[in-house]
N, CA, C and O atoms as CSV, one atom per row, in Angstrom:
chain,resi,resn,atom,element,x,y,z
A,1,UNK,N,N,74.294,74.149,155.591
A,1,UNK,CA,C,75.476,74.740,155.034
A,1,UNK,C,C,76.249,73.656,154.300
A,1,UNK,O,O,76.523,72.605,154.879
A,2,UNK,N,N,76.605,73.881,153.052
A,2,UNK,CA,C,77.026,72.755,152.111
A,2,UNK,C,C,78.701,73.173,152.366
A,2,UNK,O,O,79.084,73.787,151.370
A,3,UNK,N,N,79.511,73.067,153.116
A,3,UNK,CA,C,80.912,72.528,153.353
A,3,UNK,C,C,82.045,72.634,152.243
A,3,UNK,O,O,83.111,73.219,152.046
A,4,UNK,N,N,81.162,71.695,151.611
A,4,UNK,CA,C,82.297,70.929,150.482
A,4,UNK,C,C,81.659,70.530,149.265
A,4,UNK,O,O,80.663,69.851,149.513
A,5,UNK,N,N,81.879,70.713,147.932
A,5,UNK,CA,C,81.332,70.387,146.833
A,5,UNK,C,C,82.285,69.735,145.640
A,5,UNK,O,O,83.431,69.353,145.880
A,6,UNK,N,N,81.533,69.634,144.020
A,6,UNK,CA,C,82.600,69.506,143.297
A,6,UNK,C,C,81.463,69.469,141.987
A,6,UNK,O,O,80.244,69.358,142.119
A,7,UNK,N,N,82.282,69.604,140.587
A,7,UNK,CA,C,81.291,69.378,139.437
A,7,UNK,C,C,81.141,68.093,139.056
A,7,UNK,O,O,80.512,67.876,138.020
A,8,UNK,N,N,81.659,67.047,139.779
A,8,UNK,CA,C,81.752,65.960,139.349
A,8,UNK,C,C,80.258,65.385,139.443
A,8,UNK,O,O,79.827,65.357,140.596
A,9,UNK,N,N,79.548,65.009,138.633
A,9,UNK,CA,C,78.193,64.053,138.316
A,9,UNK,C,C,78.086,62.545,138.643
A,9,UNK,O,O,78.715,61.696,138.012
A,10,UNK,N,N,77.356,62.299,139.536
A,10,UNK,CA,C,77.082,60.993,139.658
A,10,UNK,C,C,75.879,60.514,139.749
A,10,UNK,O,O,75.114,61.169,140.456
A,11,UNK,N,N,75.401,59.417,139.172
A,11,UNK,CA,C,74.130,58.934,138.893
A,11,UNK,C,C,73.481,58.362,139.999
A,11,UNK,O,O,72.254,58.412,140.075
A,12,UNK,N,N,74.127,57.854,140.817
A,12,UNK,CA,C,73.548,57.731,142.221
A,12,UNK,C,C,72.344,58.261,143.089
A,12,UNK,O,O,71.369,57.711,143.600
A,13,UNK,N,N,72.728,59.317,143.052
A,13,UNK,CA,C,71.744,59.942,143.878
A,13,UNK,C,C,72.230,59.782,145.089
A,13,UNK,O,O,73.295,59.167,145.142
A,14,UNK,N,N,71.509,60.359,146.650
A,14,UNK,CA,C,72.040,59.966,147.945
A,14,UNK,C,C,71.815,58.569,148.322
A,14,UNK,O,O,70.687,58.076,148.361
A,15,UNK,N,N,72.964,57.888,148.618
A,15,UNK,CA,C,72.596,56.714,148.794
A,15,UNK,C,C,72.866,56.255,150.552
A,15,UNK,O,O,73.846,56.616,151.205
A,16,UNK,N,N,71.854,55.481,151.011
A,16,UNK,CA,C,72.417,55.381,152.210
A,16,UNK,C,C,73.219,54.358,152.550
A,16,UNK,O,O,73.237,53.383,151.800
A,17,UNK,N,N,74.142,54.370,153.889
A,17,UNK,CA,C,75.018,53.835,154.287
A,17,UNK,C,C,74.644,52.098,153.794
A,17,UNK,O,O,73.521,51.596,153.830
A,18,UNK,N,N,75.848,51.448,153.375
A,18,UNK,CA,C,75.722,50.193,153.561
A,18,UNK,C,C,74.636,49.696,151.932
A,18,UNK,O,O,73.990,48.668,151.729
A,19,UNK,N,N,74.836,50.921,151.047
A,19,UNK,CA,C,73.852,50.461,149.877
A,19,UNK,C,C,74.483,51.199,148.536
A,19,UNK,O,O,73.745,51.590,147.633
A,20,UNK,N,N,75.904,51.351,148.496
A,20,UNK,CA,C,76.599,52.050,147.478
A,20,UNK,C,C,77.763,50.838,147.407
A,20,UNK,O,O,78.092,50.080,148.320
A,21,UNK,N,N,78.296,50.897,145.994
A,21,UNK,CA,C,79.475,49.569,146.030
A,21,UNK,C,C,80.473,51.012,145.977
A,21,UNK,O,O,80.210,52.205,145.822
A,22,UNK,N,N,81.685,50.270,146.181
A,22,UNK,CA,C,82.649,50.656,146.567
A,22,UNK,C,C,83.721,51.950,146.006
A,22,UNK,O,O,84.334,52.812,146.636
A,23,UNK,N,N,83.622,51.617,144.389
A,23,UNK,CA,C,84.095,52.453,143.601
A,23,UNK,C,C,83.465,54.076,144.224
A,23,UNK,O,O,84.209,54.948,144.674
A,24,UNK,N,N,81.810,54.206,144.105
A,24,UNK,CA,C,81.057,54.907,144.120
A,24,UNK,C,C,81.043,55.966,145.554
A,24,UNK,O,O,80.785,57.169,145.509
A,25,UNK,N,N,81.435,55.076,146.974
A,25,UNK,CA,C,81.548,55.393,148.055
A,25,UNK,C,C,82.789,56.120,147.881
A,25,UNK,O,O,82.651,57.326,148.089
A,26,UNK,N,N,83.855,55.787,147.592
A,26,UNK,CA,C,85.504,56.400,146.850
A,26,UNK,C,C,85.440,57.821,146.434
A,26,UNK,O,O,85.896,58.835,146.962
A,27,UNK,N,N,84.585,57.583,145.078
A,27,UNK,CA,C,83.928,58.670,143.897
A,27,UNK,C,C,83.523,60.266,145.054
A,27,UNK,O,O,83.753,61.453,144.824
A,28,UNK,N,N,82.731,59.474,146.516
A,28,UNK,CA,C,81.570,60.697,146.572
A,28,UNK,C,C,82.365,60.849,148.166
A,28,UNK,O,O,81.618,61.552,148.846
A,29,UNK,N,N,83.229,60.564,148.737
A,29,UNK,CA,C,84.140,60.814,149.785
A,29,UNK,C,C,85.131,61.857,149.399
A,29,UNK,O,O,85.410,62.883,150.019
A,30,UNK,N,N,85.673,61.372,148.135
A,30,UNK,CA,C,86.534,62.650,147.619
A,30,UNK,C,C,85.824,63.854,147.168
A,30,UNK,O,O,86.030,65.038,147.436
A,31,UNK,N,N,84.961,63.303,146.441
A,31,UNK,CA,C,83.764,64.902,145.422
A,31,UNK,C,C,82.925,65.562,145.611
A,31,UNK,O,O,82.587,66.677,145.214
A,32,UNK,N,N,82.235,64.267,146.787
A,32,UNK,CA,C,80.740,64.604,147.430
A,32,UNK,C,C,80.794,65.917,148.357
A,32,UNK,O,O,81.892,66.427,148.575
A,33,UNK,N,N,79.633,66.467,148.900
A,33,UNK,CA,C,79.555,67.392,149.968
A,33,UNK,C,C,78.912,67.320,150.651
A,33,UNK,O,O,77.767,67.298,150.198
A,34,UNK,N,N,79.013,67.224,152.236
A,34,UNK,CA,C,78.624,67.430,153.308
A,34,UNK,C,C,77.988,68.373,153.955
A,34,UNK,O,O,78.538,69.469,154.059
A,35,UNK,N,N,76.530,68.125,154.602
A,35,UNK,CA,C,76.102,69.061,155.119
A,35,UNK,C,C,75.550,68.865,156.919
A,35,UNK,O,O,74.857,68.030,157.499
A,36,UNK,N,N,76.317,70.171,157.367
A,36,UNK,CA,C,76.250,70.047,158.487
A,36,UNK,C,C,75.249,70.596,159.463
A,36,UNK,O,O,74.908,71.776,159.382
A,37,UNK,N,N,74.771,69.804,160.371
A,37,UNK,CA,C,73.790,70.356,160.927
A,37,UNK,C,C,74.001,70.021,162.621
A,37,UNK,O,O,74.142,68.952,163.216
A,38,UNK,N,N,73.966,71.072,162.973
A,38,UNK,CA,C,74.712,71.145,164.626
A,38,UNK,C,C,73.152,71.405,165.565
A,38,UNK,O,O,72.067,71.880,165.233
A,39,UNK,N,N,73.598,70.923,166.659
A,39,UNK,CA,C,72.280,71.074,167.677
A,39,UNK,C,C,71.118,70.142,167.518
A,39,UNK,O,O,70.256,70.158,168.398
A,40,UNK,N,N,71.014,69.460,166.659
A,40,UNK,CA,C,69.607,69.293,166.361
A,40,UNK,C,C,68.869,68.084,167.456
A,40,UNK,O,O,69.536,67.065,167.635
A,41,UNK,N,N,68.000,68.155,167.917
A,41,UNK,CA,C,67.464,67.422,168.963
A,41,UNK,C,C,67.317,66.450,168.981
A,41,UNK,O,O,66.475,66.242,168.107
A,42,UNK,N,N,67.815,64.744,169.835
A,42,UNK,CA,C,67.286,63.420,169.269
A,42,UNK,C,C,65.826,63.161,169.600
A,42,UNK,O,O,65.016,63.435,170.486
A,43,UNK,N,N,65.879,62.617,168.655
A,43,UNK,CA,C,64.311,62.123,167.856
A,43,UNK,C,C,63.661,62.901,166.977
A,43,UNK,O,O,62.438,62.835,166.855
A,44,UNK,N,N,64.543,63.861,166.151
A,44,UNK,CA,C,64.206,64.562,165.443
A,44,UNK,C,C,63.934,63.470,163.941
A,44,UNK,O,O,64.470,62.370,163.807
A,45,UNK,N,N,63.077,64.050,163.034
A,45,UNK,CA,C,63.254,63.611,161.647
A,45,UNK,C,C,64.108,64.637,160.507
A,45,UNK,O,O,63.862,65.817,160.257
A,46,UNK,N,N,65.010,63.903,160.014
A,46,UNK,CA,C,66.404,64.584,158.878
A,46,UNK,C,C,65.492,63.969,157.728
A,46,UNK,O,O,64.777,62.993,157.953
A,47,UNK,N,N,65.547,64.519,156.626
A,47,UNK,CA,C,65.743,63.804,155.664
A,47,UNK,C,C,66.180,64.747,154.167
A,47,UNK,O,O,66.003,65.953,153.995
A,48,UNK,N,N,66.823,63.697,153.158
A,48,UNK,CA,C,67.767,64.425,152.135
A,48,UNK,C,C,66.794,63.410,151.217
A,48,UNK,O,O,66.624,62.226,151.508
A,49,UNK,N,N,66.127,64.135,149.950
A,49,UNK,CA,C,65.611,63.227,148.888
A,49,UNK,C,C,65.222,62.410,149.235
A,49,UNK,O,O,64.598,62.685,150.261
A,50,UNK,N,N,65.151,60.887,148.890
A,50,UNK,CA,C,63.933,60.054,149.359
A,50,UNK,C,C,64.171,59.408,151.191
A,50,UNK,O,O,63.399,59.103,152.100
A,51,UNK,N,N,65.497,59.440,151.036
A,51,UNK,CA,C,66.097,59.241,152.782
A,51,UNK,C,C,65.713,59.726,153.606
A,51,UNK,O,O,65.490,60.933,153.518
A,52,UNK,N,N,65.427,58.977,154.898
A,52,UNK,CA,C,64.905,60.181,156.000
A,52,UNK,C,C,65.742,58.792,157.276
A,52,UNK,O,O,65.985,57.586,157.263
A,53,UNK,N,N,65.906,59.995,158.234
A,53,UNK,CA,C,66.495,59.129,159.705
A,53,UNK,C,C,65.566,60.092,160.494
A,53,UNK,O,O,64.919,61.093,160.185
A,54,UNK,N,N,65.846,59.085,162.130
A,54,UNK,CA,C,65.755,59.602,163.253
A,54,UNK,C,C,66.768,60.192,163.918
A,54,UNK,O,O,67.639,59.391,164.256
A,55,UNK,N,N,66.960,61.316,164.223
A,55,UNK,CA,C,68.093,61.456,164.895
A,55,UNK,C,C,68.323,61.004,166.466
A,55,UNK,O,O,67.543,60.893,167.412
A,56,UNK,N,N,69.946,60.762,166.300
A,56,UNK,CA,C,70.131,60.420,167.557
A,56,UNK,C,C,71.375,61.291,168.661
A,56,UNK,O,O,71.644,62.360,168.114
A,57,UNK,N,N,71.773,61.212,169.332
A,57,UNK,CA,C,72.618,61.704,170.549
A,57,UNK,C,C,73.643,62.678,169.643
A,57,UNK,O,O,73.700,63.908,169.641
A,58,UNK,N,N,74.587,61.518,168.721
A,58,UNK,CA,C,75.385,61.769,167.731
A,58,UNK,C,C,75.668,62.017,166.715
A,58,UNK,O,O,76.768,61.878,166.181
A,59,UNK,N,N,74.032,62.713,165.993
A,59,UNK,CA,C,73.672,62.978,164.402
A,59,UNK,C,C,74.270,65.008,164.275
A,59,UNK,O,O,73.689,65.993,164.730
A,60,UNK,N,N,75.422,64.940,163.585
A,60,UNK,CA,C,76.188,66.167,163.292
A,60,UNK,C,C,75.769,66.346,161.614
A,60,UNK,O,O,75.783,67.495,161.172
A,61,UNK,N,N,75.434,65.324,160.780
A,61,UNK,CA,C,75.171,65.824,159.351
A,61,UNK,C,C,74.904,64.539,158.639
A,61,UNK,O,O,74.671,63.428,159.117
A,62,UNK,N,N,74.991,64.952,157.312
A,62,UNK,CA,C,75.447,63.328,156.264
A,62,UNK,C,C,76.431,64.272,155.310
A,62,UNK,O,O,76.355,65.434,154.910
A,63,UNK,N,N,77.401,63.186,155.145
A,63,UNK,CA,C,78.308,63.728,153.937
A,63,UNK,C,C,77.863,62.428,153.016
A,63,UNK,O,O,77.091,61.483,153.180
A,64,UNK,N,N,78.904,62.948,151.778
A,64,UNK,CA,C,79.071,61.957,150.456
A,64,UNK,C,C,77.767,62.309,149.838
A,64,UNK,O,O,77.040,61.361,149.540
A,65,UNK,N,N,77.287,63.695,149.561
A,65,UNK,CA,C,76.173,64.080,148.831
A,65,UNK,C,C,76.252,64.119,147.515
A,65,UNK,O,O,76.385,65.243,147.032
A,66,UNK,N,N,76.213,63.300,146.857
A,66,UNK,CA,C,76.892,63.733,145.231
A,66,UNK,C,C,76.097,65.524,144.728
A,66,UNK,O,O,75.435,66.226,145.493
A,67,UNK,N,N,76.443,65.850,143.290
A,67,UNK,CA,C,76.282,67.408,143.165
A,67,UNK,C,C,75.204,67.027,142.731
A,67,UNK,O,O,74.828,65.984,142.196
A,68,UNK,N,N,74.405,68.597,143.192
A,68,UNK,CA,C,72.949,68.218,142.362
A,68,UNK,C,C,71.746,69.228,143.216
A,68,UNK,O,O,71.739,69.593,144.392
A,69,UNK,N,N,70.890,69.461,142.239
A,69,UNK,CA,C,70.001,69.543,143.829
A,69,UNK,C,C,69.227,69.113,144.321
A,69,UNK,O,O,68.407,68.365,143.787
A,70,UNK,N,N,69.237,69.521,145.766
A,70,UNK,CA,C,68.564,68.501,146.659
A,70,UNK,C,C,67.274,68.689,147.476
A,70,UNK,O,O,66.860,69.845,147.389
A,71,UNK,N,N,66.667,68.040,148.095
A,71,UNK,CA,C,65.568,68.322,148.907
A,71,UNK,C,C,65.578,67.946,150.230
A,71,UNK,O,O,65.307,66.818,150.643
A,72,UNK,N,N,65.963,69.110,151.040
A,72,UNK,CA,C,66.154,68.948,152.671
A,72,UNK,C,C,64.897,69.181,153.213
A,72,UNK,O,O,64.230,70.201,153.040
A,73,UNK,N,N,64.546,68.070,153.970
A,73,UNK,CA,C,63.894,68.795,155.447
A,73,UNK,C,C,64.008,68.087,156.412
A,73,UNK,O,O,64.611,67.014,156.384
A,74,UNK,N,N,63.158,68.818,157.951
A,74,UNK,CA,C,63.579,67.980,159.261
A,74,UNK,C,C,62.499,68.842,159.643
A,74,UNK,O,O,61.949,69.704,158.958
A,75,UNK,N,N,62.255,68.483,160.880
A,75,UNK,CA,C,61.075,68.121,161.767
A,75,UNK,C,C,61.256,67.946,163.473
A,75,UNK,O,O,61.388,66.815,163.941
A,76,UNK,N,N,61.253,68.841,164.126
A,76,UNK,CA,C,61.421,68.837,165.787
A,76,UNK,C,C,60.346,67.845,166.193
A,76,UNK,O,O,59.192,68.271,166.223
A,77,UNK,N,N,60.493,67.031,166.396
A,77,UNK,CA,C,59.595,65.851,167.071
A,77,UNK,C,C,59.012,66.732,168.069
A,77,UNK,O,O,57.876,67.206,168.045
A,78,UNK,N,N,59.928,66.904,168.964
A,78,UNK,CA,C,59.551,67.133,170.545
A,78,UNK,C,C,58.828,68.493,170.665
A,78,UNK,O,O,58.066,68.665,171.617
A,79,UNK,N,N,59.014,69.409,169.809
A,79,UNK,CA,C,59.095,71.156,169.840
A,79,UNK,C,C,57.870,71.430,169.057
A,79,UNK,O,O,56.897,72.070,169.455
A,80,UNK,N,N,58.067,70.716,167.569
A,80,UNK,CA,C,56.439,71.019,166.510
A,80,UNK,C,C,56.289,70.205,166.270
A,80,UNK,O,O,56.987,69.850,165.320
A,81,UNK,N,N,55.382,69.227,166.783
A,81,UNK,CA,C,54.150,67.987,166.868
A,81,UNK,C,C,53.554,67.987,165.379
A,81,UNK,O,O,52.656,68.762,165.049
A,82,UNK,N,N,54.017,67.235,164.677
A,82,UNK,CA,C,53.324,66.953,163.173
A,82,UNK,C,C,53.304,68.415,162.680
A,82,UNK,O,O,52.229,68.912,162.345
A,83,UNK,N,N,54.609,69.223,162.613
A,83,UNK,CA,C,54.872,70.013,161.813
A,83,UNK,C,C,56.053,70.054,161.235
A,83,UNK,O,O,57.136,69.969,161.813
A,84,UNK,N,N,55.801,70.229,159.693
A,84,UNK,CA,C,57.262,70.296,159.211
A,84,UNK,C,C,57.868,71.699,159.099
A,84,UNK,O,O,57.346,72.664,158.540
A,85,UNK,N,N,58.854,71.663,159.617
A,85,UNK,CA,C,59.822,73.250,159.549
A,85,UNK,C,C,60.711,73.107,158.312
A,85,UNK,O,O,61.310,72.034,158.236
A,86,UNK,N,N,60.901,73.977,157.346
A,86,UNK,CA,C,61.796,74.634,156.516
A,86,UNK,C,C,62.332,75.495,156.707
A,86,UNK,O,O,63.092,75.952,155.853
């Protein structure tokens, strides 16, 4: 569920934490959109475009998505064994 949006364009793409300069982090806090994802099991696999995590205890979403579209998926580790769910 996409939250929050805006028409604003940024060349970025999703960038992960700790790899955007500053202006840009600013830019996609105010414009960007967040998507939330509740329940999801740790040790799950998230991933948005080329990014992917493990989830852990405390994984509720990623915000600062610039506009655009995107490519979600995730993966129940524990539940479907080398299957990807959409």
């Amino acid at each position: 569920m996409i939250i929050k949006s805006s028409g604003l364009i940024s060349e970025t793409g999703v960038a992960m934490a700790g790899k955007m300069d500053q202006d840009t982090a600013k830019v996609l806090f105010n414009e960007g959109a967040t998507f939330v994802l509740q329940n999801m099991p740790e040790g799950s696999e998230f991933g948005i475009d080329y990014n992917s995590w493990t989830t852990g205890p405390k994984f509720r979403g990623v915000k600062m998505i610039p506009p655009g579209i995107h490519y979600i998926y995730y993966r129940y580790e524990k539940q479907y064994r080398d299957k990807l769910v959409f």
